[in-house]
PDB file as gemmi writes it, atoms N, CA and C in Angstrom:
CRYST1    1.000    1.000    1.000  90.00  90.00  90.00 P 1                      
ATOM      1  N   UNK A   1     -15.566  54.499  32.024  1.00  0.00           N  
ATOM      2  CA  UNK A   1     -16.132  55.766  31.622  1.00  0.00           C  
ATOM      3  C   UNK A   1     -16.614  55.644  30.179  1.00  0.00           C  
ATOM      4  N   UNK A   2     -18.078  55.861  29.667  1.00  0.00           N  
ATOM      5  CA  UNK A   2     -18.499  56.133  28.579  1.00  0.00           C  
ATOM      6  C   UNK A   2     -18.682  57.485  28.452  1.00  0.00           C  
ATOM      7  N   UNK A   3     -18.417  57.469  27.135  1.00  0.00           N  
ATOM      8  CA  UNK A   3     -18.260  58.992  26.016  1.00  0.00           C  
ATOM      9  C   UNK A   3     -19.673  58.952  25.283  1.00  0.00           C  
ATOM     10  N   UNK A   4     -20.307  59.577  25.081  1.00  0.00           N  
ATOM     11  CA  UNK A   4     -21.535  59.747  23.969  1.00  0.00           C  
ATOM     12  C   UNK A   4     -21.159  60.766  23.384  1.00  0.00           C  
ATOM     13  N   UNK A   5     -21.241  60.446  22.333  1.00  0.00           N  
ATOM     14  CA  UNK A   5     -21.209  61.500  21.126  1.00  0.00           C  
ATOM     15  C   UNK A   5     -22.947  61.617  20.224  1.00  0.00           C  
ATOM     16  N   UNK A   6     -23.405  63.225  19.981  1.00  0.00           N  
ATOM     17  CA  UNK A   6     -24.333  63.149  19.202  1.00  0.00           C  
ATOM     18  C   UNK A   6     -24.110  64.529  18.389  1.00  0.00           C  
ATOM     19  N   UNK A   7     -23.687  64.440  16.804  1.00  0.00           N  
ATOM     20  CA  UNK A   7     -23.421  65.071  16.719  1.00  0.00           C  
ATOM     21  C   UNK A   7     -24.926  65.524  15.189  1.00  0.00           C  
ATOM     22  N   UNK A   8     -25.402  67.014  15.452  1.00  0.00           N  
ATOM     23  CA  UNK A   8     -26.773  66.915  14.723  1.00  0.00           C  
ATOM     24  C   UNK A   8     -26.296  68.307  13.502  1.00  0.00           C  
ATOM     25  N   UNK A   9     -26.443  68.175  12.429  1.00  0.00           N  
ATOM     26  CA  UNK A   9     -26.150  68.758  11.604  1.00  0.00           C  
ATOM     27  C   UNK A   9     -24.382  69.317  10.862  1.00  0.00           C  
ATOM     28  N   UNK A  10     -23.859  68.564  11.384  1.00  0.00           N  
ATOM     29  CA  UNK A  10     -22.622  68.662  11.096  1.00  0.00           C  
ATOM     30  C   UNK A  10     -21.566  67.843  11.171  1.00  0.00           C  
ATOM     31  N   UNK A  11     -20.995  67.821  10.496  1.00  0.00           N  
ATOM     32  CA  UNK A  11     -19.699  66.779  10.292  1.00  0.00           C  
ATOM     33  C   UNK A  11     -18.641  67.353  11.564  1.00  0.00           C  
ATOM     34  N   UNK A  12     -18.330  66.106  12.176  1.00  0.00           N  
ATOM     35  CA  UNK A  12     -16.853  66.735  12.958  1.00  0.00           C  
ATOM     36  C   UNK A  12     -15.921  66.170  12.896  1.00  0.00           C  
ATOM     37  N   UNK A  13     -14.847  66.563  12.347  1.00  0.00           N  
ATOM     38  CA  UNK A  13     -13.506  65.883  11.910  1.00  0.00           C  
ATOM     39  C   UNK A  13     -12.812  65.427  13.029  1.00  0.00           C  
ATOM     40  N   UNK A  14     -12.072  64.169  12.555  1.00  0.00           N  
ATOM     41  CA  UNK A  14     -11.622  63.513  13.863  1.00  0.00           C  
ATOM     42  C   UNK A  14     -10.114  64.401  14.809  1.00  0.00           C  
ATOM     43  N   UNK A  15      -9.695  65.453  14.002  1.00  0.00           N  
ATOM     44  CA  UNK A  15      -8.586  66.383  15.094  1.00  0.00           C  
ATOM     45  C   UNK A  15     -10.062  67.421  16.211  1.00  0.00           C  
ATOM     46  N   UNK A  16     -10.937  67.828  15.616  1.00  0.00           N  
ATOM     47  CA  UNK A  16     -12.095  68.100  16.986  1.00  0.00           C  
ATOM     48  C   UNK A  16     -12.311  66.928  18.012  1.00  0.00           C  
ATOM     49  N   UNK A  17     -12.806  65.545  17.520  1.00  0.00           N  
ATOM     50  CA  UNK A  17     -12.767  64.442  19.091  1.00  0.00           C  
ATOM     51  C   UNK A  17     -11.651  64.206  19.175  1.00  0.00           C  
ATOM     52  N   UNK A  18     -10.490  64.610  18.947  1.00  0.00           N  
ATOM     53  CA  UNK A  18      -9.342  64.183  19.270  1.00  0.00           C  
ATOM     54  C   UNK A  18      -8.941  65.509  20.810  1.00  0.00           C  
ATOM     55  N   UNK A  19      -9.140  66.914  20.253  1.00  0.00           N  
ATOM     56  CA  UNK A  19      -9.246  67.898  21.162  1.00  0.00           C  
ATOM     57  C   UNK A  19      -9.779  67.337  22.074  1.00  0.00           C  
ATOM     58  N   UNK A  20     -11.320  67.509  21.780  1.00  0.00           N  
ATOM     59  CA  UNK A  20     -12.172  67.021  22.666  1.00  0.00           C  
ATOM     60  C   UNK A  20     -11.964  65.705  23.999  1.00  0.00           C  
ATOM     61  N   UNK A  21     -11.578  64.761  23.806  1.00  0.00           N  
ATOM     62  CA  UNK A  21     -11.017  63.567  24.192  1.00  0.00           C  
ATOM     63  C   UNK A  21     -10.236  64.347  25.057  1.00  0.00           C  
ATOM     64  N   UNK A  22      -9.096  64.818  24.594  1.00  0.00           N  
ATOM     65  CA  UNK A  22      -7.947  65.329  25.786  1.00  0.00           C  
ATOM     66  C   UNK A  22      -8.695  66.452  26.818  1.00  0.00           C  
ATOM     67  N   UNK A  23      -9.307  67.187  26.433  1.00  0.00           N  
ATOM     68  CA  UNK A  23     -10.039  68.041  27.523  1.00  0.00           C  
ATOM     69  C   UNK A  23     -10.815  67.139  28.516  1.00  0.00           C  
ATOM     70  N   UNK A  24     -11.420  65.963  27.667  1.00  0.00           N  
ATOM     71  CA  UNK A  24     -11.975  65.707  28.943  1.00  0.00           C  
ATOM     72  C   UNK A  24     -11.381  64.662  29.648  1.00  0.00           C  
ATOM     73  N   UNK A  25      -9.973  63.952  29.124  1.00  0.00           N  
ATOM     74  CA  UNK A  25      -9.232  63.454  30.251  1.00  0.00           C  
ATOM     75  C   UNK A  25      -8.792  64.276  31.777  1.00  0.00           C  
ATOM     76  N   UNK A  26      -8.890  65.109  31.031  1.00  0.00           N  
ATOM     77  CA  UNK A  26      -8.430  66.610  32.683  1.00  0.00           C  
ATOM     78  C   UNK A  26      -9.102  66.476  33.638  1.00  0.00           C  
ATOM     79  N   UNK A  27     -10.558  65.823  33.274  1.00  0.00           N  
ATOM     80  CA  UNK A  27     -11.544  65.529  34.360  1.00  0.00           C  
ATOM     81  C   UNK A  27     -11.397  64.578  35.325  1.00  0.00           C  
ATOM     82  N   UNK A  28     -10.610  63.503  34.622  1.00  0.00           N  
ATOM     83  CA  UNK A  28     -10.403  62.389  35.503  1.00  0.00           C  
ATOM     84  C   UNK A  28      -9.287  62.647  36.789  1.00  0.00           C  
ATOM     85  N   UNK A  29      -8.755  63.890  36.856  1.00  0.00           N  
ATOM     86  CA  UNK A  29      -8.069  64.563  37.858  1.00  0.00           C  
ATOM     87  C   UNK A  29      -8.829  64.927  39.003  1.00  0.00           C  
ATOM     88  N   UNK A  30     -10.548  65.726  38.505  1.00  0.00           N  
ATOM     89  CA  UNK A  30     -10.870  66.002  39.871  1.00  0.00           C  
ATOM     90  C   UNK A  30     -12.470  65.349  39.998  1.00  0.00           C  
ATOM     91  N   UNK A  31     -12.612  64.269  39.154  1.00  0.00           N  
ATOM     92  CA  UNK A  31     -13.854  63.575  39.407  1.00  0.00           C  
ATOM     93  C   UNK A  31     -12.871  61.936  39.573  1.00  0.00           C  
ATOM     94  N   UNK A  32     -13.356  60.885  40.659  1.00  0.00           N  
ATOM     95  CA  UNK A  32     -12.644  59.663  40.396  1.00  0.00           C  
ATOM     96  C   UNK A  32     -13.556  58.627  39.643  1.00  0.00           C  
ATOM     97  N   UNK A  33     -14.651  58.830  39.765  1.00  0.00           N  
ATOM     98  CA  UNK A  33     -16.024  58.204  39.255  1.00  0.00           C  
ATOM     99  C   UNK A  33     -16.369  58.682  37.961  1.00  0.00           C  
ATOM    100  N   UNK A  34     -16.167  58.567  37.410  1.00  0.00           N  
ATOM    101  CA  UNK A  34     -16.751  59.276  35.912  1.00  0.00           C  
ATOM    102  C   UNK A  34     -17.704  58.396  35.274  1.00  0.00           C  
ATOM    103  N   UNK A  35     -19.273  57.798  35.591  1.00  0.00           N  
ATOM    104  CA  UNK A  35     -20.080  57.083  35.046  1.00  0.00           C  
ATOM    105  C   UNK A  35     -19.852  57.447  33.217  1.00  0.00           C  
ATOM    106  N   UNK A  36     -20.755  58.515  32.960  1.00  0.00           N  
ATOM    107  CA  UNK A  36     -20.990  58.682  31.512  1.00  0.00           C  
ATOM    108  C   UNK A  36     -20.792  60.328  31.627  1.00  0.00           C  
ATOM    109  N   UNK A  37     -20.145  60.253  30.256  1.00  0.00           N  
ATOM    110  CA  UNK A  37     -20.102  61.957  29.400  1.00  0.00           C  
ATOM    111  C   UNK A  37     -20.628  61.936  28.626  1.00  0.00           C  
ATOM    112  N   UNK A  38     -21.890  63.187  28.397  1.00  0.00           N  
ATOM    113  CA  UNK A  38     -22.154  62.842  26.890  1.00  0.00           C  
ATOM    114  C   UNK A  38     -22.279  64.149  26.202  1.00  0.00           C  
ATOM    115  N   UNK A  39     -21.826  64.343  25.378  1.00  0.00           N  
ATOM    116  CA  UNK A  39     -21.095  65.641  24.411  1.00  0.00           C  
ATOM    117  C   UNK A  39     -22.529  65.941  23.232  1.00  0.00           C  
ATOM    118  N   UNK A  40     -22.795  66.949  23.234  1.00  0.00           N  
ATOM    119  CA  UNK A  40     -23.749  66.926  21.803  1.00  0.00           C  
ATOM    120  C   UNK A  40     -23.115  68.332  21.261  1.00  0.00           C  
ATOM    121  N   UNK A  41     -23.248  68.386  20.072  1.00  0.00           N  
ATOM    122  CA  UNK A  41     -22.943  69.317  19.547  1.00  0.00           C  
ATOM    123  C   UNK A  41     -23.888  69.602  18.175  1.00  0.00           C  
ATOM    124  N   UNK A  42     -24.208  70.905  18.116  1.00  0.00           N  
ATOM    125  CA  UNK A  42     -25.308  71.165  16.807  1.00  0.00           C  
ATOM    126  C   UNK A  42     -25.147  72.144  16.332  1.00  0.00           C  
ATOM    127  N   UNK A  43     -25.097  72.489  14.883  1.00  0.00           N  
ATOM    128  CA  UNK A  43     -24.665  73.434  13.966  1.00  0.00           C  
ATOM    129  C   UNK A  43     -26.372  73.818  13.491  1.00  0.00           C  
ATOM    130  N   UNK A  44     -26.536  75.407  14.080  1.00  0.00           N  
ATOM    131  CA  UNK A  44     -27.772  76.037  13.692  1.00  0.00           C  
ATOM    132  C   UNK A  44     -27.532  76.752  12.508  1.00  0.00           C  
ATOM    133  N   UNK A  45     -29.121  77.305  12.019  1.00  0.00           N  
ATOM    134  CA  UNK A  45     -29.090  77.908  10.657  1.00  0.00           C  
ATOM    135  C   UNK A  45     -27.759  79.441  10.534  1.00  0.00           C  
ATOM    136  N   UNK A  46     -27.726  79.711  11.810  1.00  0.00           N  
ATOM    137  CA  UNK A  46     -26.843  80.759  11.567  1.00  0.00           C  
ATOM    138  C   UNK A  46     -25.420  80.464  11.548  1.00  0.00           C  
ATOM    139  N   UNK A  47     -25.474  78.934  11.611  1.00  0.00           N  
ATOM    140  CA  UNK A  47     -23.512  78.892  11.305  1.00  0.00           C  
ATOM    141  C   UNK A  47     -23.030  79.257  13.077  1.00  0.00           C  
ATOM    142  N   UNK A  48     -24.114  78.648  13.791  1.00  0.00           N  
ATOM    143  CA  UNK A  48     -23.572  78.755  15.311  1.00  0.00           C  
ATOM    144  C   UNK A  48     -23.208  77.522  15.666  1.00  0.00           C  
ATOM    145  N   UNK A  49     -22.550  77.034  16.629  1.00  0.00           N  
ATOM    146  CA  UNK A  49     -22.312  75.544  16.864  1.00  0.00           C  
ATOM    147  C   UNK A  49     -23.123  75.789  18.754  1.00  0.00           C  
ATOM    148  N   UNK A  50     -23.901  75.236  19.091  1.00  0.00           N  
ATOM    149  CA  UNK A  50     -24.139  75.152  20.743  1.00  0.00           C  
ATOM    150  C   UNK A  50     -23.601  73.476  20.736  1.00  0.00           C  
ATOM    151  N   UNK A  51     -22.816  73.347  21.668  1.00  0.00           N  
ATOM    152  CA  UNK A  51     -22.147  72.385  22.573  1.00  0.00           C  
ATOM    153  C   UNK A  51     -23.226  72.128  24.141  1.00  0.00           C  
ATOM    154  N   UNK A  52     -23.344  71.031  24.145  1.00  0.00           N  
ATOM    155  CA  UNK A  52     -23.838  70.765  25.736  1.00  0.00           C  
ATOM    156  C   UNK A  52     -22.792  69.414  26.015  1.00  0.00           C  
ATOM    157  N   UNK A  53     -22.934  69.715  27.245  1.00  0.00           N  
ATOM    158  CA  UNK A  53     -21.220  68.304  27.791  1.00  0.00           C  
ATOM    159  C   UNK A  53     -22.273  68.234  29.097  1.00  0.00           C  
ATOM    160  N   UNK A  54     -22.587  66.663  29.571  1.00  0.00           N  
ATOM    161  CA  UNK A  54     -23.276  66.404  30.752  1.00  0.00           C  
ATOM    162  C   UNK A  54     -22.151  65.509  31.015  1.00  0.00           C  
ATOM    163  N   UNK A  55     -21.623  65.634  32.071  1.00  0.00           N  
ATOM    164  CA  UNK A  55     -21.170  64.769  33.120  1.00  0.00           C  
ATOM    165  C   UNK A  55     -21.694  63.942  34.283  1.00  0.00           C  
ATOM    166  N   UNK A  56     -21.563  62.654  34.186  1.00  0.00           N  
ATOM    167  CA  UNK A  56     -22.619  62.002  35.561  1.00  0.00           C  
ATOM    168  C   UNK A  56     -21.669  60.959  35.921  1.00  0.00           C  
ATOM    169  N   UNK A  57     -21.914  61.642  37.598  1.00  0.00           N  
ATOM    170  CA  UNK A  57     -20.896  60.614  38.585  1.00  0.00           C  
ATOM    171  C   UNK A  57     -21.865  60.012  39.521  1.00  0.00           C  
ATOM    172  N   UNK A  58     -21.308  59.277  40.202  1.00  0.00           N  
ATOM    173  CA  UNK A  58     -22.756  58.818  41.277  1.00  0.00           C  
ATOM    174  C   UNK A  58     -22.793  60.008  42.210  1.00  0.00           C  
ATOM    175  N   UNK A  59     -24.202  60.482  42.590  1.00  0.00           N  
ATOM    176  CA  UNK A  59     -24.837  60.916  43.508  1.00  0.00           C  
ATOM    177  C   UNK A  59     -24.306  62.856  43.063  1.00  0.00           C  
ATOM    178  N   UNK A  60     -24.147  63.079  41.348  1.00  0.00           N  
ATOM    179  CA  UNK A  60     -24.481  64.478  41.390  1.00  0.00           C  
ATOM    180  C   UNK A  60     -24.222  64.202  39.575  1.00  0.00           C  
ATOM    181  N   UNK A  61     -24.504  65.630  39.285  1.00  0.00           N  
ATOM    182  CA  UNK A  61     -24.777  65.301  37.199  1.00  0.00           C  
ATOM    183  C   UNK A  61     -23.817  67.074  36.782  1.00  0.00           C  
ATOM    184  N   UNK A  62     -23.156  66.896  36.251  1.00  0.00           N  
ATOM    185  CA  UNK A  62     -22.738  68.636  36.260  1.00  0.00           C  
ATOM    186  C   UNK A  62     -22.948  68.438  34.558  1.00  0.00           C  
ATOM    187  N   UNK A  63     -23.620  70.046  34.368  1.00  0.00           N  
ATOM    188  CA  UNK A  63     -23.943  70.382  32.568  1.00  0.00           C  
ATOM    189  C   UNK A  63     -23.884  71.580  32.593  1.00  0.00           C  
ATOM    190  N   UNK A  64     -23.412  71.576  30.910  1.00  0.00           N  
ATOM    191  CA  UNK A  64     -23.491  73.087  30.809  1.00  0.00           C  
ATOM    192  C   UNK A  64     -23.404  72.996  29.326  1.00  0.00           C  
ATOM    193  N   UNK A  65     -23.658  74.076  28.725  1.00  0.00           N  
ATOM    194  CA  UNK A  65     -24.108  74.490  27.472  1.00  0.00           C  
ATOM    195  C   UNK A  65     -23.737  75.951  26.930  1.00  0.00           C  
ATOM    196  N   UNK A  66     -22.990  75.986  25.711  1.00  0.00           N  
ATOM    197  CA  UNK A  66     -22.721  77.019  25.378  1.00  0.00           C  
ATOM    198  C   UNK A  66     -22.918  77.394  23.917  1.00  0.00           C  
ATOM    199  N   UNK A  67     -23.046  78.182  23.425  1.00  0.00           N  
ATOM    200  CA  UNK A  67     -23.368  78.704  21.918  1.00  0.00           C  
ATOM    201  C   UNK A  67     -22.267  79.821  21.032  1.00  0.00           C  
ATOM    202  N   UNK A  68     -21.225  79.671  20.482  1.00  0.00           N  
ATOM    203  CA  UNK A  68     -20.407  80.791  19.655  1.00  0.00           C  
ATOM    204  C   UNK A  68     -20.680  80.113  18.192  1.00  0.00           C  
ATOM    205  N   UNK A  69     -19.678  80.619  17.763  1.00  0.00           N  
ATOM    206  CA  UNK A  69     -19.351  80.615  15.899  1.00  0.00           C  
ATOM    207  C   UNK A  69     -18.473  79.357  15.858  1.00  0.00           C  
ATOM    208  N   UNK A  70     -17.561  78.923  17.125  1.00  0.00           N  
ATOM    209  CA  UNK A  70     -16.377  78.064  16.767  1.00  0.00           C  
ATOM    210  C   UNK A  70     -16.974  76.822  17.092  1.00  0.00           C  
ATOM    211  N   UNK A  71     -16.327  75.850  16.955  1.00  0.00           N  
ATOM    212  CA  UNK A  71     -16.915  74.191  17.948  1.00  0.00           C  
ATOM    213  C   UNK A  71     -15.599  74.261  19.176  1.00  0.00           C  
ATOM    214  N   UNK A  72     -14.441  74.875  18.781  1.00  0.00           N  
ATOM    215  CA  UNK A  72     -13.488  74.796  19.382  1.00  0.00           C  
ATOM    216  C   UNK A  72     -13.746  75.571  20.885  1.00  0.00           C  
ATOM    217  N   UNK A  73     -13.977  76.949  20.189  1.00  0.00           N  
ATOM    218  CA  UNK A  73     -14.576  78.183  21.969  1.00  0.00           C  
ATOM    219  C   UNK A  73     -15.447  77.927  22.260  1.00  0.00           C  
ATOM    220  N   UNK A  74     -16.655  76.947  21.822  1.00  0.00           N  
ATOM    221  CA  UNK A  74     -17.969  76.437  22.490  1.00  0.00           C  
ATOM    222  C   UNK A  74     -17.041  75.637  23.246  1.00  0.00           C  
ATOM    223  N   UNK A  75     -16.610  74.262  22.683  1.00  0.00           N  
ATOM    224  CA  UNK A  75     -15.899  73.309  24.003  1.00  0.00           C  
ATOM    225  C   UNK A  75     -15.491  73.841  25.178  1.00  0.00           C  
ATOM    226  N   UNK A  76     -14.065  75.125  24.846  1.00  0.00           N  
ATOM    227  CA  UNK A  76     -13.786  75.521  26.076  1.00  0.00           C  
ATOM    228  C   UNK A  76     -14.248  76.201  27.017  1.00  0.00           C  
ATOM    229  N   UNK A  77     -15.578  77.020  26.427  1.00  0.00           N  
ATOM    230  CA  UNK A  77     -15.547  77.996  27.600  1.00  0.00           C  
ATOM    231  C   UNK A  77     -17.018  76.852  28.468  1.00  0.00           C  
ATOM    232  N   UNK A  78     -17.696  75.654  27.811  1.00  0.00           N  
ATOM    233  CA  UNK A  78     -18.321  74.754  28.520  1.00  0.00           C  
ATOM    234  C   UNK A  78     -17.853  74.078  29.306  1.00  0.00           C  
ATOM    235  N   UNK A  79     -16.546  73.590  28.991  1.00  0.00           N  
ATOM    236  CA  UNK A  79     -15.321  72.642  29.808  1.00  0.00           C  
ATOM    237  C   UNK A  79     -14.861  73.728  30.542  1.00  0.00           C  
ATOM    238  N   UNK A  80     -14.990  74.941  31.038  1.00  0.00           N  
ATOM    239  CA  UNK A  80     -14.502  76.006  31.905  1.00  0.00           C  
ATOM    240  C   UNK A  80     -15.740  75.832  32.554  1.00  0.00           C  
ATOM    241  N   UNK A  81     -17.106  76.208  32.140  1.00  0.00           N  
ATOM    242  CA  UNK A  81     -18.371  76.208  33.328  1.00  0.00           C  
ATOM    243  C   UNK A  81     -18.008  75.027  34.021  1.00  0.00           C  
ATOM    244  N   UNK A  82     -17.772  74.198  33.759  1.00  0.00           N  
ATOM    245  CA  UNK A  82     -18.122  72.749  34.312  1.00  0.00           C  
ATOM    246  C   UNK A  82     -17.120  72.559  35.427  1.00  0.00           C  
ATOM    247  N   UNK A  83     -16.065  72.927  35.262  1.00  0.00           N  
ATOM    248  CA  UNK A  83     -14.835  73.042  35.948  1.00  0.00           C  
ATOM    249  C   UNK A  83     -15.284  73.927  37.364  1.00  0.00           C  
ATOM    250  N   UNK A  84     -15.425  74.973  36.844  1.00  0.00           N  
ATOM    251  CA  UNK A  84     -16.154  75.712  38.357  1.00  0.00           C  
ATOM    252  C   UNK A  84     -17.008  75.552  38.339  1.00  0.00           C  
ATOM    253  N   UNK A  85     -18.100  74.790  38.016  1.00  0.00           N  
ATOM    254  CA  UNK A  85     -19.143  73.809  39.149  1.00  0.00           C  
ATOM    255  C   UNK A  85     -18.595  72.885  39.593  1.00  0.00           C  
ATOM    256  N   UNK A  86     -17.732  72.117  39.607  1.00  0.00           N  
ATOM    257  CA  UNK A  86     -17.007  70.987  40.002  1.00  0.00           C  
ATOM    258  C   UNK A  86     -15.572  71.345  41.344  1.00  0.00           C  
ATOM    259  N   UNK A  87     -15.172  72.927  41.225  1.00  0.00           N  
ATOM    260  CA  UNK A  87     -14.859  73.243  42.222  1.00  0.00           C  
ATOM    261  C   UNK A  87     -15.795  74.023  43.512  1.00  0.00           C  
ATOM    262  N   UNK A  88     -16.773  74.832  42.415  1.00  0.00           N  
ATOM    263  CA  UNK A  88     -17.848  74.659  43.560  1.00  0.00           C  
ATOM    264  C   UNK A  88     -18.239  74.117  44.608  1.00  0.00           C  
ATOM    265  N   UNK A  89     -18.887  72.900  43.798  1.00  0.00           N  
ATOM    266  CA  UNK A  89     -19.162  71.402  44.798  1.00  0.00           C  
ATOM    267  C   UNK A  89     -18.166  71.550  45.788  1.00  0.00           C  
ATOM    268  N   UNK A  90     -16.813  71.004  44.976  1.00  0.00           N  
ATOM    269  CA  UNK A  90     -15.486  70.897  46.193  1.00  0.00           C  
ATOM    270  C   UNK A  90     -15.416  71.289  47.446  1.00  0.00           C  
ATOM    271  N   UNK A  91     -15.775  72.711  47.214  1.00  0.00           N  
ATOM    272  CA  UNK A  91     -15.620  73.889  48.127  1.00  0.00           C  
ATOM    273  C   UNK A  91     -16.247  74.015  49.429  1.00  0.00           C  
ATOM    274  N   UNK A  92     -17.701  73.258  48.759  1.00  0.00           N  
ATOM    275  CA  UNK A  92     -18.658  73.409  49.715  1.00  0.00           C  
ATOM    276  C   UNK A  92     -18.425  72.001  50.703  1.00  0.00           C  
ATOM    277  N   UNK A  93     -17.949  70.751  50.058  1.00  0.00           N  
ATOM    278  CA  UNK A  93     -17.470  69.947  50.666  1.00  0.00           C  
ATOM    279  C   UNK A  93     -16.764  69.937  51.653  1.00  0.00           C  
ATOM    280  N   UNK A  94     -16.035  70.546  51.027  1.00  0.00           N  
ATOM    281  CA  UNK A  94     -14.540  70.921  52.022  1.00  0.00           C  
ATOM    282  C   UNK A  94     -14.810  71.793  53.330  1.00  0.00           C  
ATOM    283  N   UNK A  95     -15.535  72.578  53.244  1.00  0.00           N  
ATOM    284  CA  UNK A  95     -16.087  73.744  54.423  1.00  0.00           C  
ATOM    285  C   UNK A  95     -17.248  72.632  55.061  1.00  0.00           C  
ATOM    286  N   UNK A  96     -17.772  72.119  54.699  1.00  0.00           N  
ATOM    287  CA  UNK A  96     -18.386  70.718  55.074  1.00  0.00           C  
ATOM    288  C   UNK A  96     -17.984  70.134  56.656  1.00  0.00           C  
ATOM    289  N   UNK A  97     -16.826  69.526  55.673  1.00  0.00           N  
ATOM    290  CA  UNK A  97     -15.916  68.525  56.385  1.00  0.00           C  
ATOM    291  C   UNK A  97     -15.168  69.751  57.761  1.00  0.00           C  
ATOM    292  N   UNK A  98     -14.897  70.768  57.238  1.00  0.00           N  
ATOM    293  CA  UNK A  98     -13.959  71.699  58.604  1.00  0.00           C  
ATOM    294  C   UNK A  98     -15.109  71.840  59.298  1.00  0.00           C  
ATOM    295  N   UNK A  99     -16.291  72.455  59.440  1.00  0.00           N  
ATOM    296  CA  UNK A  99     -17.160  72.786  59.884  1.00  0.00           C  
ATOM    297  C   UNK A  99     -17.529  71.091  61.052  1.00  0.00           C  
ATOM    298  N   UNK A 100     -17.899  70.303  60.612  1.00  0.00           N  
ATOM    299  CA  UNK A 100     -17.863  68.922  61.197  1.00  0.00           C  
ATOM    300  C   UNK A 100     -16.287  68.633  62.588  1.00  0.00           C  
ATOM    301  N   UNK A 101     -15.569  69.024  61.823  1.00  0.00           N  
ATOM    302  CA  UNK A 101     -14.382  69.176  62.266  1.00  0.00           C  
ATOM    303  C   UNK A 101     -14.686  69.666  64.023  1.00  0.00           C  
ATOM    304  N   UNK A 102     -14.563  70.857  63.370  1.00  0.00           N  
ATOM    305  CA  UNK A 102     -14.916  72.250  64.646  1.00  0.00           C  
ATOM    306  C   UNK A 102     -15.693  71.987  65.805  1.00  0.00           C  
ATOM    307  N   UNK A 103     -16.774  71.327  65.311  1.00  0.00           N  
ATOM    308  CA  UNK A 103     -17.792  70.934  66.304  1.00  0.00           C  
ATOM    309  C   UNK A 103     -17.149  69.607  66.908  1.00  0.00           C  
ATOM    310  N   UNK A 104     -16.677  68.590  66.678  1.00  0.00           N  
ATOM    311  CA  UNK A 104     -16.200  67.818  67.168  1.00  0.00           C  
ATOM    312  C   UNK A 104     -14.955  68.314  68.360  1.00  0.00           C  
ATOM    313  N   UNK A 105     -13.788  69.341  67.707  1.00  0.00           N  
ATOM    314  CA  UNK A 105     -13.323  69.815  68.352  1.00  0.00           C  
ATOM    315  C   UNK A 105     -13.495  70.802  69.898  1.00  0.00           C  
ATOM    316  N   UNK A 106     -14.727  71.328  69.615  1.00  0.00           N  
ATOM    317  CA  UNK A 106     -15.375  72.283  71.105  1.00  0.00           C  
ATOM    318  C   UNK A 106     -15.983  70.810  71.682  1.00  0.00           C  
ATOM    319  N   UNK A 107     -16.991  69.870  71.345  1.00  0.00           N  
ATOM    320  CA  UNK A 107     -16.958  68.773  72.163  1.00  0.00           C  
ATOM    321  C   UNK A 107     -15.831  68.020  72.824  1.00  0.00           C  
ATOM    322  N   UNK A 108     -14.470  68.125  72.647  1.00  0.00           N  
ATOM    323  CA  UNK A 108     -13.325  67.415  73.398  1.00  0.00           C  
ATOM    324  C   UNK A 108     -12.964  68.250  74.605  1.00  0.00           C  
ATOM    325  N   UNK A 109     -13.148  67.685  75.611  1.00  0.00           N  
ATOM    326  CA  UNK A 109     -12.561  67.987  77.126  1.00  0.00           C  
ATOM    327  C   UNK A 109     -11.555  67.636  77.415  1.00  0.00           C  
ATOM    328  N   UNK A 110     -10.340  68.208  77.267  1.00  0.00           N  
ATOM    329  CA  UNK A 110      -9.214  67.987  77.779  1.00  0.00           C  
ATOM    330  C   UNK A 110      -8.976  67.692  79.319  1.00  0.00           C  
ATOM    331  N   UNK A 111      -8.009  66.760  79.930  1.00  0.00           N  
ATOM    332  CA  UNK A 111      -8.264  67.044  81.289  1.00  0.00           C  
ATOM    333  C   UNK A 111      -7.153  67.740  81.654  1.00  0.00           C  
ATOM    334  N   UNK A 112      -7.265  68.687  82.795  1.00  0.00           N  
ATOM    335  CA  UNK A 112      -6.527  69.438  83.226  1.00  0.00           C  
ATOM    336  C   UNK A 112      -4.647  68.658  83.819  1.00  0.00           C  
ATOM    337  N   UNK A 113      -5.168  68.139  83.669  1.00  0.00           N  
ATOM    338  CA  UNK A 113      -3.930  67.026  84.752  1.00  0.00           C  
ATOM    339  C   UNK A 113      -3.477  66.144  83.563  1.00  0.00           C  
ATOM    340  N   UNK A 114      -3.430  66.217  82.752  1.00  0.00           N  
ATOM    341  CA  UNK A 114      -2.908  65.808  81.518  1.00  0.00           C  
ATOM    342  C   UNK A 114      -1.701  66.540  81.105  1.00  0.00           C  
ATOM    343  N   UNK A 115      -0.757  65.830  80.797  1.00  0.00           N  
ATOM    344  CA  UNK A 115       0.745  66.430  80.602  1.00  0.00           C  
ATOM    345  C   UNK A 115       0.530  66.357  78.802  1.00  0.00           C  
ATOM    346  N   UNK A 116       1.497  67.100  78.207  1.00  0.00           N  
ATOM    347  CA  UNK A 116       1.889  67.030  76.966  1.00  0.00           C  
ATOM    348  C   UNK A 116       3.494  67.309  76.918  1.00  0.00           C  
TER     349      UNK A 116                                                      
END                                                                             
């Protein structure tokens, strides 16, 4: 797993990638593939910080982007979007797979003369 860091108008002290770092170990819980992360963070004229965090696994990319006053509540509430797109996905997987299920199941003919 590679990390990119780009960080544009501002200094970030190493207890922020240290935060940072541990939030996004959490990921490796419900992604097993983790190609590349790449984190940007930018301090605008108004003393705003916007955060963007792209995640890319094979065969999908989850991003999200957020804008407050902190670097800290930008991280989390981006590392929260990302999280429910990532159970999203899941979800739809999962109803996927039952749905596949089901149909397989009405195709099985039991035979009558079959003991259990």
């Amino acid at each position: 797993m590679q990390i990119r860091y780009l960080f544009n108008g501002e200094k970030v002290s190493q207890k922020t990638r240290d935060y940072l770092e541990k939030k996004i170990e959490k990921f490796n819980k419900f992604l097993e593939k983790i190609l590349r992360i790449e984190v940007e963070i930018e301090k605008d004229k108004k003393n705003f910080f916007r955060v963007e965090i792209m995640i890319k696994i094979p065969g999908s990319i989850y991003r999200s982007e957020e804008i407050s006053e902190s670097i800290e509540g930008s991280l989390d509430m981006t590392l929260e979007k990302i999280q429910q797109q990532i159970r999203k996905e899941k979800g739809k997987t999962r109803i996927a797979r039952k749905r596949g299920a089901q149909s397989i199941k009405k195709k099985i003919v039991i035979d009558p003369n079959a003991r259990f």
